[in-house]
N, C-alpha and C positions, 0 to 999 in steps of 0.2 A: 504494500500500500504506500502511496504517495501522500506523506503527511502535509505535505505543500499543495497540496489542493484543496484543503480546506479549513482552514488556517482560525478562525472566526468559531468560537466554542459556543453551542446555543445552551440556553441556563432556564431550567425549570425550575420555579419553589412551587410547592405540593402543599397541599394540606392548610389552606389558606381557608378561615371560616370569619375573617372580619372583612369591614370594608376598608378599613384604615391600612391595612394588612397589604392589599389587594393596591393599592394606591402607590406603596411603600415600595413593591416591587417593580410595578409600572414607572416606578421615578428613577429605579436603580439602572434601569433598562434590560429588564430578563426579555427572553422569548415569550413561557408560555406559566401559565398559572393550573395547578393541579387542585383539583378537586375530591374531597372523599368518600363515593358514595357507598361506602360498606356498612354498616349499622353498627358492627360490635369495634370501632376503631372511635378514638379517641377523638378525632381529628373530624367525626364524619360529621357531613353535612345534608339534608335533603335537597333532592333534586329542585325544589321551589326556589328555597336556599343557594344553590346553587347557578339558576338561572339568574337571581338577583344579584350576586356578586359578577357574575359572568358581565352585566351591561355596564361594569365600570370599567370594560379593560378596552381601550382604544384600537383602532386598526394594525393589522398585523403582530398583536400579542393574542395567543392561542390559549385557548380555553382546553386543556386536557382534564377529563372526567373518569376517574378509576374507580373502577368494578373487580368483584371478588364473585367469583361462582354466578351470577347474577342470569334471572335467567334473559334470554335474548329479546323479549317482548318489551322488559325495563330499559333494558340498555338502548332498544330503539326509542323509547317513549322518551327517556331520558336526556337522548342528543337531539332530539325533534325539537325539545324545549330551547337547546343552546345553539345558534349558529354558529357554523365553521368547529364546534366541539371536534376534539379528538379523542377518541375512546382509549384506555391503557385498561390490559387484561392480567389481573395478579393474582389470578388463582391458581387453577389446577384446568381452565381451560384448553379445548384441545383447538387444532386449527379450525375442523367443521363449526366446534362454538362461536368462534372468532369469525369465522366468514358468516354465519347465519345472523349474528347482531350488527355487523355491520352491514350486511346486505351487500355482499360478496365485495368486501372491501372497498366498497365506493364510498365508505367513511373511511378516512385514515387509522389507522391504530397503532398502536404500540404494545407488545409482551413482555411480558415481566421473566429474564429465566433467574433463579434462583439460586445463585451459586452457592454451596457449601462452606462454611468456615473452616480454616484449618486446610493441611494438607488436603482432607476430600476434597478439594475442591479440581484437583486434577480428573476426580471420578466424572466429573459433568460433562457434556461430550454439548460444549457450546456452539461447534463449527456443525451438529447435526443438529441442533436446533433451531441455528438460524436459517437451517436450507426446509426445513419443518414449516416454518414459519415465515418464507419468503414472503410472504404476501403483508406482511407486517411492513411499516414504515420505517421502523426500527424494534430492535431489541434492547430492553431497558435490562439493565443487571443491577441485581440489589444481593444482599447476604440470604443465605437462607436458616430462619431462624422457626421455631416453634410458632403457630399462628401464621398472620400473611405479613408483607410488611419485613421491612429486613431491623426494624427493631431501631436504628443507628446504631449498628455492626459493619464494620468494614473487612472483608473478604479478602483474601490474600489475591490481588492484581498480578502480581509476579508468576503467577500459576495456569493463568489463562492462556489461552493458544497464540501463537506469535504471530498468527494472519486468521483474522474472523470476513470472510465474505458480506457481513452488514455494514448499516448504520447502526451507531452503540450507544445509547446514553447509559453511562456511567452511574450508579445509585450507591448507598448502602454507607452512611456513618460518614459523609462528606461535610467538611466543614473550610472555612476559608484557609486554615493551616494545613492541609493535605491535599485541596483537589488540583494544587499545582502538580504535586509528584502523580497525581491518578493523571491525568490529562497528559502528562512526558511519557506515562507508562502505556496510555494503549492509545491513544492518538495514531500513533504508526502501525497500528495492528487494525485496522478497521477503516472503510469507508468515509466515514469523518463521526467525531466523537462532540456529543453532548451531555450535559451534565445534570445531576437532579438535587435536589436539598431541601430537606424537611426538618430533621432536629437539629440539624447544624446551623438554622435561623434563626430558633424560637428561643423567647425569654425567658430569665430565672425569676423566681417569685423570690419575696425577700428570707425566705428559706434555703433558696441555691438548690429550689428544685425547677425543673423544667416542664414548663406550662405547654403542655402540647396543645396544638392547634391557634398559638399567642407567637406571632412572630414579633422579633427584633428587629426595625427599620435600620440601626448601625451594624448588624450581622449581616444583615441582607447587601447593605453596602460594603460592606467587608470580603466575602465571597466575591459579587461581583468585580470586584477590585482584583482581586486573588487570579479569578477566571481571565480577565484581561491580562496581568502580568503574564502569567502562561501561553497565554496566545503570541504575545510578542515575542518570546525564545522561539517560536517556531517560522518568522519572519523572514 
């Protein structure tokens, strides 16, 4: 892969259920804004919910809507609400799932593969998932932990195959102090590489616990910052 063709790292923050939130990232200049529609997640938000944070995000920031098992009646009912939505599928989906909810991918999507922590992570045969899943827009990779969701668990990158035939966004325990080295690391192994961030944004309550679904406006600019420096070594 020719890491020089695509030089420009696109930045999702996920898990976004305020409006202020939603504002925060749009100022930062990400690509696209993640939504949560699983019920048992911390982060989740209703489809209504969702449509109403969706109308504050300006021309060309993308509305991604992730689904867990969901069945494909929702997922359409779901993106009918949202213009230009992109669907992300992080369950146990298979491809017929994935092609039936978007209606043979004439919505864009994105798959979640689930790498293992630790050495297994060699056991994941990611180069036959993405050829699984071609009809995806990308493959997103997160850890794979107990439940859905990589938790903010970072996976061992050094592990992964040293040419993946996709587009890749990057997941799983990123924060603006690491997604430099994630982005050196498999930039060159992939089509071009985009990046995703959910706890690595959000706020500490004044306990020094983490407020999920409560982003931090200076984290958010932080990351972005982070994501641009990296882009420039590749110049």
């Amino acid at each position: 892969m020719n890491p020089a063709m695509h030089t420009r790292t696109r930045i999702k923050i996920c898990g976004l259920t305020r409006e202020e939130d939603v504002d925060a990232a749009v100022s930062a200049g990400v690509d696209a804004i993640g939504f949560v529609l699983y019920a048992p997640s911390p982060r989740y938000v209703t489809p209504e919910r969702a449509a109403q944070l969706a109308k504050r995000l300006p021309p060309f920031v993308t509305p991604v809507l992730l689904f867990v098992n969901a069945f494909a009646t929702d997922v359409i009912a779901t993106c009918a609400r949202i213009p230009g939505a992109t669907a992300q599928f992080h369950g146990d989906e298979t491809v017929f799932d994935c092609m039936v909810a978007t209606q043979n991918a004439t919505r864009p999507y994105l798959r979640a593969a689930r790498i293992p922590l630790g050495a297994d992570a060699t056991r994941f045969d990611l180069v036959q998932f993405a050829r699984e899943f071609s009809s995806a827009q990308a493959i997103l990779l997160d850890a794979y932990v107990d439940g859905y969701g990589g938790g903010g668990h970072v996976f061992d990158w050094s592990l992964l195959p040293p040419i993946v035939p996709a587009h890749l966004v990057l997941g799983g325990g990123l924060t603006h102090a690491n997604v430099g080295t994630g982005i050196a690391r498999l930039r060159p192994r992939c089509y071009s590489l985009s990046v995703d961030v959910s706890s690595g944004v959000e706020a500490i309550d004044a306990a020094g616990k983490p407020q999920k679904g409560i982003k931090d406006p200076a984290k958010i600019g932080q990351f972005v910052a982070a994501v641009r420096a990296a882009d420039e070594s590749f110049v």
